[in-house]
C-alpha beads as a LAMMPS data file, in Angstrom:
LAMMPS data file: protein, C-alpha beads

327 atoms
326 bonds

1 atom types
1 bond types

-500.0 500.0 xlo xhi
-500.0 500.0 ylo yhi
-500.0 500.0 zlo zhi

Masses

1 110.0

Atoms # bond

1 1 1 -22.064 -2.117 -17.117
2 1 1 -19.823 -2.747 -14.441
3 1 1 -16.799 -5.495 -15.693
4 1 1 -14.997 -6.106 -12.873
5 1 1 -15.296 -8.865 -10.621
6 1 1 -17.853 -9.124 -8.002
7 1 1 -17.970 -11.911 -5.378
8 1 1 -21.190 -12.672 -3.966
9 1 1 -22.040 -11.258 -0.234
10 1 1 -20.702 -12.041 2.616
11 1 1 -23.918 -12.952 5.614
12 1 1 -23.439 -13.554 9.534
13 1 1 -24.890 -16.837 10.923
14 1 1 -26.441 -15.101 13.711
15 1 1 -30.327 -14.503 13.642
16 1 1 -30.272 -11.067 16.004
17 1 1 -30.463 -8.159 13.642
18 1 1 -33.129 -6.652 16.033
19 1 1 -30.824 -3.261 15.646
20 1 1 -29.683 -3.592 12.300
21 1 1 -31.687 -4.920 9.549
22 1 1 -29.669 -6.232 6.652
23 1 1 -30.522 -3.391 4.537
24 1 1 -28.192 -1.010 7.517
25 1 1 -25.454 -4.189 7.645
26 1 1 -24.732 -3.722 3.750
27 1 1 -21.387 -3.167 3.111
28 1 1 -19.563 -2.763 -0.215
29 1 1 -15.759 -3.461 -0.488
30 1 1 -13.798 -2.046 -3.425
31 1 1 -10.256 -3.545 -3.680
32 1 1 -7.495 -3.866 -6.312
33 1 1 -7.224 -7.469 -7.354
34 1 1 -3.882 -9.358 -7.447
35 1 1 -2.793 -9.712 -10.630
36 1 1 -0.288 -7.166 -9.792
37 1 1 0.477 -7.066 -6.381
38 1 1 -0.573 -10.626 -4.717
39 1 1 -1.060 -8.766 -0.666
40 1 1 -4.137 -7.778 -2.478
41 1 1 -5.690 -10.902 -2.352
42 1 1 -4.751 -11.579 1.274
43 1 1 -6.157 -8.232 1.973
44 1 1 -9.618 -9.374 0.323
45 1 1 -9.246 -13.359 2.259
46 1 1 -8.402 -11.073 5.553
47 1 1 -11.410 -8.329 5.109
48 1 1 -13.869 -11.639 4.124
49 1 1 -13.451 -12.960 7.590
50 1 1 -13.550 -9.815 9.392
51 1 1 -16.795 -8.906 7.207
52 1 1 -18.270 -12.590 8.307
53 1 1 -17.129 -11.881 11.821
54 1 1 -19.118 -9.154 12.266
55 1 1 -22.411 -10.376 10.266
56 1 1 -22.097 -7.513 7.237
57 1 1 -23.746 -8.652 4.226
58 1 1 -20.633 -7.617 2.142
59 1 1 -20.216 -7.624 -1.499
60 1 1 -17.177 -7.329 -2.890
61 1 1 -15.585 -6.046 -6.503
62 1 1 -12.256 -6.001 -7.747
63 1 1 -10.581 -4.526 -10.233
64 1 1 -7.144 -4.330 -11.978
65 1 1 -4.354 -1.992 -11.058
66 1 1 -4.185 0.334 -13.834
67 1 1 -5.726 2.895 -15.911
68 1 1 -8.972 0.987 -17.120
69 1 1 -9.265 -0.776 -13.900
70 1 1 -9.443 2.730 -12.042
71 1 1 -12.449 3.651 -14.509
72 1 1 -13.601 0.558 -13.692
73 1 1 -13.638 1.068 -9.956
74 1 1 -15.357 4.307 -9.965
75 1 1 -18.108 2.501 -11.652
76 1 1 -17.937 -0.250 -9.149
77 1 1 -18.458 2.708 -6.823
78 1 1 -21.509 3.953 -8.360
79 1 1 -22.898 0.915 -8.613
80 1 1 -22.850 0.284 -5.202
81 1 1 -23.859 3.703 -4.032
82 1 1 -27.117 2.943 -6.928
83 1 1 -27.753 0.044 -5.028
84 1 1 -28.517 1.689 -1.476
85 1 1 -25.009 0.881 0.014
86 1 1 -24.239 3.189 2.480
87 1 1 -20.758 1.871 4.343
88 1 1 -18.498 1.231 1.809
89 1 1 -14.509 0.541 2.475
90 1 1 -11.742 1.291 -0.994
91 1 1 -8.657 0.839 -1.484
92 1 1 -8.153 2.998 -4.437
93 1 1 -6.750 2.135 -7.489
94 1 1 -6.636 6.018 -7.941
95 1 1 -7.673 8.537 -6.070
96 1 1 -7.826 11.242 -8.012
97 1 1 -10.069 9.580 -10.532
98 1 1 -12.564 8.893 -7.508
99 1 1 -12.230 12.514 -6.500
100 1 1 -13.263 13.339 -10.003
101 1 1 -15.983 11.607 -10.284
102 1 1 -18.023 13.737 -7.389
103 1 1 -19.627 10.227 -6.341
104 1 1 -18.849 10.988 -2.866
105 1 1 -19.602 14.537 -2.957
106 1 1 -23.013 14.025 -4.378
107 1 1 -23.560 10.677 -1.804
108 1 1 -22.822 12.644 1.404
109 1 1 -24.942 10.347 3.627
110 1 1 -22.911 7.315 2.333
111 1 1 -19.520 6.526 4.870
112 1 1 -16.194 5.508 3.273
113 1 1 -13.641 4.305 5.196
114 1 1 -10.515 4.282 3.474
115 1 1 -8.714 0.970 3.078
116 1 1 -4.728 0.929 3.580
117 1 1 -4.796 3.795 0.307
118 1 1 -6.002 7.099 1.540
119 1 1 -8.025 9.224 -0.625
120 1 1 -6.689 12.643 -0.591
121 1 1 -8.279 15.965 -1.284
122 1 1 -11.841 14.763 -0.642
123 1 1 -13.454 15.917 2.767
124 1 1 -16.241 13.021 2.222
125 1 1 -13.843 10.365 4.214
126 1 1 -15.164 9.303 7.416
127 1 1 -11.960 7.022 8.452
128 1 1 -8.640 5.424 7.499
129 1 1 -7.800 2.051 8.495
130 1 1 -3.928 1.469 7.445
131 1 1 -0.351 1.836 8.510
132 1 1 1.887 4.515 9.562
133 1 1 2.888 5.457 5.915
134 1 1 5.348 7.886 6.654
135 1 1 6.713 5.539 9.836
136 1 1 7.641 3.002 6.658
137 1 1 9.597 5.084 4.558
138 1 1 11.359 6.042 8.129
139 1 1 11.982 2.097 9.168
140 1 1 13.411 1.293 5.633
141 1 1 15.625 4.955 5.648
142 1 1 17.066 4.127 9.529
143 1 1 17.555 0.586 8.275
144 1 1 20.100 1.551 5.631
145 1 1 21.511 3.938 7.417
146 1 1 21.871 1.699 10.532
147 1 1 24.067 -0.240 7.733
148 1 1 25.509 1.888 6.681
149 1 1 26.870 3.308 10.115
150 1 1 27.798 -0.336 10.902
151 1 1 30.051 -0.176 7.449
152 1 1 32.709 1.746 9.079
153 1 1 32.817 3.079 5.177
154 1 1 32.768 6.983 4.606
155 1 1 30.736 7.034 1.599
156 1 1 27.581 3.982 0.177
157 1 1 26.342 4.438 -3.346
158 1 1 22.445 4.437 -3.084
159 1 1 18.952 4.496 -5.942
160 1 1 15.853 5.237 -4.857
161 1 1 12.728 3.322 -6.190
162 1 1 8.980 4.900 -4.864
163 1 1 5.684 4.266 -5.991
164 1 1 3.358 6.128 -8.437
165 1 1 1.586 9.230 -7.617
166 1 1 -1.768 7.409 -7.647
167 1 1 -1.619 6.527 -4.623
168 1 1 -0.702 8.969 -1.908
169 1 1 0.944 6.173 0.454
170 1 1 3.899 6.339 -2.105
171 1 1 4.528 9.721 -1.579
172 1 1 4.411 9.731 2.633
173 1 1 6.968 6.384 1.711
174 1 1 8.973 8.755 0.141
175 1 1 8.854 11.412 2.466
176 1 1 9.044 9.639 5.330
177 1 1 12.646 8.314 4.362
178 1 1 13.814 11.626 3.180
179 1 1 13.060 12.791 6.813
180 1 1 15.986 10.718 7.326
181 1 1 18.163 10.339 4.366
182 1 1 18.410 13.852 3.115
183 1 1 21.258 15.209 5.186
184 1 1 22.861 12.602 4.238
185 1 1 22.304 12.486 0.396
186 1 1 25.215 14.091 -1.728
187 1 1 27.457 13.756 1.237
188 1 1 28.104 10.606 2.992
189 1 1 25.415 9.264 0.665
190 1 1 26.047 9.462 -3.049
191 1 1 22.987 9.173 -5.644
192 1 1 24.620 8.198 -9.000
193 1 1 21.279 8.738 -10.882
194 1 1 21.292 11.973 -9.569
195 1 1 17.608 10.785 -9.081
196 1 1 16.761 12.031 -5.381
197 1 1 13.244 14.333 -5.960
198 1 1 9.658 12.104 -5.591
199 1 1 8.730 13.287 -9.230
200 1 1 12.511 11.566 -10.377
201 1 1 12.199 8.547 -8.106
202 1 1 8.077 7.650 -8.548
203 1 1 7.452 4.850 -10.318
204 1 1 4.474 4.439 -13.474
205 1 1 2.897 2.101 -11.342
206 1 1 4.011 -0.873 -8.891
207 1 1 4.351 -3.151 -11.506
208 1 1 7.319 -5.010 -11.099
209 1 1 8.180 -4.536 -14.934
210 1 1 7.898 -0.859 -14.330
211 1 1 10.152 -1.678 -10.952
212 1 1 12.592 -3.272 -13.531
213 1 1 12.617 -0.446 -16.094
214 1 1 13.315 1.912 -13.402
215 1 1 16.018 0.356 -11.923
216 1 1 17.415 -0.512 -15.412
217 1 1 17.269 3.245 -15.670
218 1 1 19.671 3.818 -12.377
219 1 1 22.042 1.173 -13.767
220 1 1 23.064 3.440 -16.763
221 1 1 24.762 5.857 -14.387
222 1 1 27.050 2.631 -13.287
223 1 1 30.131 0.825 -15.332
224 1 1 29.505 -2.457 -16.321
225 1 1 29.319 -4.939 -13.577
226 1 1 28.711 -2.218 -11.054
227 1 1 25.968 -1.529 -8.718
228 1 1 24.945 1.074 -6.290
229 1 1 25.566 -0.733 -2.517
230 1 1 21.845 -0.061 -1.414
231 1 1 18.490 0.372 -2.857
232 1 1 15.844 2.023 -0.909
233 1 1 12.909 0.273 -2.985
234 1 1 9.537 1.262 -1.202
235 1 1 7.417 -1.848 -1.574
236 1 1 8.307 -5.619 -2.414
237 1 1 7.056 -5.529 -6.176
238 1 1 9.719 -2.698 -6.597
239 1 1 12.404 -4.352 -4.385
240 1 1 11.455 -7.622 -6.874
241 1 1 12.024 -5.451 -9.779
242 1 1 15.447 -4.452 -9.116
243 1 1 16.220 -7.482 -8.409
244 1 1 15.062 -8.858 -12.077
245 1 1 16.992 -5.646 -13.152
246 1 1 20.597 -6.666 -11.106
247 1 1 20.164 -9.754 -12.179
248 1 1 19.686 -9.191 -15.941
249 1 1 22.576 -7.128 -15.482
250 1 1 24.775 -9.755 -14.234
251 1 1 25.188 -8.675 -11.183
252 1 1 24.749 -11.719 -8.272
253 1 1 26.452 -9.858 -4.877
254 1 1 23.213 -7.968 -4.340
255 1 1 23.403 -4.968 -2.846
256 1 1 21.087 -3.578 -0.017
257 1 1 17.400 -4.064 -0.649
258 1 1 14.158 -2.414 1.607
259 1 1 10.806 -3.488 0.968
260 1 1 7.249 -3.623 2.285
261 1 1 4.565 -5.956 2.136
262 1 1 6.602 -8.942 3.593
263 1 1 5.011 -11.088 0.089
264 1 1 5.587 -14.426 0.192
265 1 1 7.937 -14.075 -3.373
266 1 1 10.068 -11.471 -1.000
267 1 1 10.407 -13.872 1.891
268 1 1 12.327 -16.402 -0.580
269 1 1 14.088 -13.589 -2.538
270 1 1 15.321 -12.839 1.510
271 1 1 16.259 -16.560 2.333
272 1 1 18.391 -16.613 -0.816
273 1 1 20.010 -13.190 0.170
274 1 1 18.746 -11.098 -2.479
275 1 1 16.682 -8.837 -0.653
276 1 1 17.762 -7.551 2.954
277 1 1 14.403 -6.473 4.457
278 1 1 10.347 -5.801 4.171
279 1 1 8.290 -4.573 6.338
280 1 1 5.226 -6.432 7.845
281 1 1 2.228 -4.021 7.911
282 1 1 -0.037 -6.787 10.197
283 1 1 -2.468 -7.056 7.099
284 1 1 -5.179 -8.988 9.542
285 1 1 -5.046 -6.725 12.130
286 1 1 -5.588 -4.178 9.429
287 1 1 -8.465 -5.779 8.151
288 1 1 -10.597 -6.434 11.382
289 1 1 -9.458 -2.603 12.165
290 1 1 -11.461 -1.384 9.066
291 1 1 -14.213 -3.982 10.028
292 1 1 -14.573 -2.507 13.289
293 1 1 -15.023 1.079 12.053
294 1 1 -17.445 0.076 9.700
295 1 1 -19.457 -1.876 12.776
296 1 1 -18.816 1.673 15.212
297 1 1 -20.442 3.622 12.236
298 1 1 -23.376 1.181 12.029
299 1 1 -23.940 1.271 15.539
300 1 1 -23.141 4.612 15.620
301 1 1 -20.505 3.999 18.512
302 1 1 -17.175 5.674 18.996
303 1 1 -14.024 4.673 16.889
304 1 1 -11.177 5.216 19.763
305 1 1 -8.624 6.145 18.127
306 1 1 -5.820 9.158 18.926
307 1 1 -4.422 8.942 15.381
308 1 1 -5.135 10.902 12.079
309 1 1 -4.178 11.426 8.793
310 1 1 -4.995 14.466 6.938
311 1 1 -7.361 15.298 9.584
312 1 1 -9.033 12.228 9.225
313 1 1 -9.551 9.937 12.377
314 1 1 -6.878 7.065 11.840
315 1 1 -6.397 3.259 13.312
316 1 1 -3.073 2.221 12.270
317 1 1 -1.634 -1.498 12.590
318 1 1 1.653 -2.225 14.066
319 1 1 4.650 -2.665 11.926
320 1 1 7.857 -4.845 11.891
321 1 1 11.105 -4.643 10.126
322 1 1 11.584 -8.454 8.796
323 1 1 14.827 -9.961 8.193
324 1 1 16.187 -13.536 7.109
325 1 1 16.465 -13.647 10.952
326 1 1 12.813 -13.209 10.877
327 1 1 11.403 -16.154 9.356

Bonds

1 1 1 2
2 1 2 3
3 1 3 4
4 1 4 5
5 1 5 6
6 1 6 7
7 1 7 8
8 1 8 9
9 1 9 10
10 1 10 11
11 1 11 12
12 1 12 13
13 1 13 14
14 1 14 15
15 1 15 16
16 1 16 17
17 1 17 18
18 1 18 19
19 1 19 20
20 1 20 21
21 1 21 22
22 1 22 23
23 1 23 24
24 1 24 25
25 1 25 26
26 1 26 27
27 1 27 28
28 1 28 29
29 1 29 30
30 1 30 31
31 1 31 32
32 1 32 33
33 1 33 34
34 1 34 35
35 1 35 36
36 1 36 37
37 1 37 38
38 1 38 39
39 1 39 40
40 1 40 41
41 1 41 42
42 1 42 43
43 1 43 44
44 1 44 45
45 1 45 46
46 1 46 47
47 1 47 48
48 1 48 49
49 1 49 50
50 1 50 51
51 1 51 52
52 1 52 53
53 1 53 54
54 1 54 55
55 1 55 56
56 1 56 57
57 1 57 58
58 1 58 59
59 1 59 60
60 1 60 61
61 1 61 62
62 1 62 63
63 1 63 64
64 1 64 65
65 1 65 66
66 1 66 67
67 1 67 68
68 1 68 69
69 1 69 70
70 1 70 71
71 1 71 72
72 1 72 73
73 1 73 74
74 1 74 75
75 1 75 76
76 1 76 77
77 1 77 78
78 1 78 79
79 1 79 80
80 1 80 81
81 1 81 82
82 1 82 83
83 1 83 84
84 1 84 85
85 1 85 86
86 1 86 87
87 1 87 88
88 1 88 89
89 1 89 90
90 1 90 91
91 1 91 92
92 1 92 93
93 1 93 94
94 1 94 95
95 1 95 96
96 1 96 97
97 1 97 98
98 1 98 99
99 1 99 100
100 1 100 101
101 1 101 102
102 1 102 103
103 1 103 104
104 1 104 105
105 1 105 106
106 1 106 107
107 1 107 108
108 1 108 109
109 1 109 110
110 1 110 111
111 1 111 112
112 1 112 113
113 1 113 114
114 1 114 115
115 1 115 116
116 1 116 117
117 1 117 118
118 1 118 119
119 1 119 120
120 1 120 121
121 1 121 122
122 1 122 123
123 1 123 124
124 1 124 125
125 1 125 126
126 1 126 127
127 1 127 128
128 1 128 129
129 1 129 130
130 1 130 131
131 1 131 132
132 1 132 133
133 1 133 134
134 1 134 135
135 1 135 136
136 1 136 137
137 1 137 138
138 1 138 139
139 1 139 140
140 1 140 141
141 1 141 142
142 1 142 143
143 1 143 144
144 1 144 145
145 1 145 146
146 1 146 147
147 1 147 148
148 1 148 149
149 1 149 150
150 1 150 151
151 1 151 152
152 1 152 153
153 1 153 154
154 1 154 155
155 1 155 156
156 1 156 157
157 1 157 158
158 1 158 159
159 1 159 160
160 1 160 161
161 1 161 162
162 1 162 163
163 1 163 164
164 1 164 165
165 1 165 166
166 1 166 167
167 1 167 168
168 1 168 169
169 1 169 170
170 1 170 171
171 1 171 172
172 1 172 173
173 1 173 174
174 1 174 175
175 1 175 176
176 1 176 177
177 1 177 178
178 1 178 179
179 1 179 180
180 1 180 181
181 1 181 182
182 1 182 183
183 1 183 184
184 1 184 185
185 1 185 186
186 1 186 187
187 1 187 188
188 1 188 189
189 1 189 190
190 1 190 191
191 1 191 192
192 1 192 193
193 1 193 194
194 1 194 195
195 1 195 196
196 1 196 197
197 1 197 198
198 1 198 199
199 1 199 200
200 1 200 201
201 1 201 202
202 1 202 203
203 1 203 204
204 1 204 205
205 1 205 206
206 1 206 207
207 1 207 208
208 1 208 209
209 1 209 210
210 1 210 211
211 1 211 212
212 1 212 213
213 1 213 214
214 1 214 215
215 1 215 216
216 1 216 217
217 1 217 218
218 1 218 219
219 1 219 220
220 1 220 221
221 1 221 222
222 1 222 223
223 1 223 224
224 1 224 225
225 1 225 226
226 1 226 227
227 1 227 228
228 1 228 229
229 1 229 230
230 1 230 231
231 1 231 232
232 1 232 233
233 1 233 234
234 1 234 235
235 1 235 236
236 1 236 237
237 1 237 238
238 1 238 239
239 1 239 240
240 1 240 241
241 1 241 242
242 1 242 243
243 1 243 244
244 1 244 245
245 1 245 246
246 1 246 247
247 1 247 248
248 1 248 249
249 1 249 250
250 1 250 251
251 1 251 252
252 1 252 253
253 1 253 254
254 1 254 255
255 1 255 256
256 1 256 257
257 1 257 258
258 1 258 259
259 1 259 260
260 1 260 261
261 1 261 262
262 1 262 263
263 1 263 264
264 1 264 265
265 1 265 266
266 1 266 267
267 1 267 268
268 1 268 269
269 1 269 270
270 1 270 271
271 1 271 272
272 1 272 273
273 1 273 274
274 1 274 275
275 1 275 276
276 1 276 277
277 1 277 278
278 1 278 279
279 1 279 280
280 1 280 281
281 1 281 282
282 1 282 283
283 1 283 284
284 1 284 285
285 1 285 286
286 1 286 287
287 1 287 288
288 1 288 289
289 1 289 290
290 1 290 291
291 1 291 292
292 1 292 293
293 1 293 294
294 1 294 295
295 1 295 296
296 1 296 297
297 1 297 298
298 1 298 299
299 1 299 300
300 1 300 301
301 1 301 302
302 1 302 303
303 1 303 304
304 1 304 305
305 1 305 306
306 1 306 307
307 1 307 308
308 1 308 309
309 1 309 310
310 1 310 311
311 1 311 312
312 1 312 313
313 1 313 314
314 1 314 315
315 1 315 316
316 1 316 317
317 1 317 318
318 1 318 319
319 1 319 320
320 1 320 321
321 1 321 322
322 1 322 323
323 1 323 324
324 1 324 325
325 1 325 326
326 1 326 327
């Protein structure tokens, strides 16, 4: 029995199907749900709309962001594949548990197209419709260090919150920045923590409690009242997070925060000053991307795209470093 939940389909208006009979226009879209992070529901308002645009008959499950609701979304997964559903989108709660269950192995005829979260390790992907993961982590790193350049200081104090290893985006987040930050780091750049490897920095999940743990966790290495002077936090539940954590610890001069998401809590927490930045990913543009592979596989038309990402043809949407100039 499948427990998560599933939201009737989605069905076009129009009446010509001469090409594609509803059975070929089925679509299944597995998603997180927003009880953790709230872009997920805009993700599943934005992917409705593109799904109605182009007449899919879309039905769509949710599940939570953790360990039972990534059990639960493989089973979402089967179910879908038992019901004949042969273009299905994910964004994975966690990919390895997907890649375990052989569902796509055993289903090679069915066509996933991978939704914002890649799914590693699995040659069974036909697409990815996201952002330049990497290019984020490099747009938050040049950020800080475009600060910290303007400080005229010789030395910043920085912590380093990523994501889980769930999903792979945290990871390219991660590395991305380090493409940047490393030569820095232990020089002009000084980690308290000592916290500067991905398995020291991930996070258990992007809970913001986990977020505020974590950064709790940096703040030991600092005297009372002190802070580090930025925070490269890798999405706005872990910039939101730190933020609970500074501010349990009395601190109220914030230091430098990143972020990604652009989340409507993080666009207040940057009018008030306690976040610096976040990073717009274009969510729509995302979603009507991912629409529009699933419609070229249908049709069996081209996807033109020049991208890829782990050898897997890419679209990526544009992204934009927001500021409380921004809004």
């Amino acid at each position: 029995m499948v427990c998560g939940a599933m939201i009737s389909g989605l069905t076009s208006c129009s009446d010509n199907d001469d090409n594609n009979s509803d059975n070929q226009k089925k679509v299944a879209v597995l998603l997180p749900d927003d009880s953790r992070i709230a872009r997920w529901g805009i993700d599943k308002a934005n992917l409705e709309q593109a799904m109605t645009a182009y007449g899919f008959n879309a039905t769509f499950y949710v599940a939570p962001e953790t360990s039972e609701g990534a059990d639960q979304q493989v089973e979402q997964l089967r179910t879908a594949i038992r019901d004949g559903v042969k273009y299905i989108v994910v964004t994975s709660i966690d990919y390895k548990k997907i890649n375990e269950s052989g569902l796509l192995e055993q289903n090679p005829d069915v066509k996933v197209v991978c939704h914002d979260r890649f799914i590693q390790d699995n040659p069974h992907i036909a697409y990815l419709s996201s952002a330049d993961t990497k290019g984020v982590g490099r747009m938050q790193a040049q950020f800080l260090l475009n600060h910290f350049h303007s400080s005229g200081k010789a030395t910043m104090t920085l912590e380093i919150l990523e994501g889980p290893d769930t999903d792979v985006n945290a990871k390219d987040y991660y590395d991305g920045a380090m493409e940047l930050l490393e030569k820095y780091i232990g020089k002009q750049l000084i980690v308290k923590s000592g916290k500067t490897a991905y398995n020291d920095v991930k996070g258990d999940s992007w809970n913001v409690e986990d977020a505020k743990k974590a950064m709790k966790d940096r703040l030991a290495s600092y005297g009372e009242g002190e802070c580090p002077d930025m925070v490269l936090a890798a999405a706005d539940n872990a910039s939101q997070g730190a933020i609970a954590a500074l501010e349990e610890a009395g601190i109220t001069d914030m230091p430098v925060i990143t972020g990604q998401d652009n989340s409507a809590k993080s666009q207040d927490y940057i009018m008030d000053g306690k976040q610096t930045m976040t990073i717009d990913k274009n969510l729509k543009d995302m979603a009507y991307n991912t629409a529009m592979i699933v419609n070229s596989l249908i049709s069996k038309s081209p996807v033109h795209t020049s991208q890829n990402f782990s050898n897997v043809p890419a679209i990526f949407s544009k992204l934009t470093v927001m500021t409380k100039d921004s809004y």
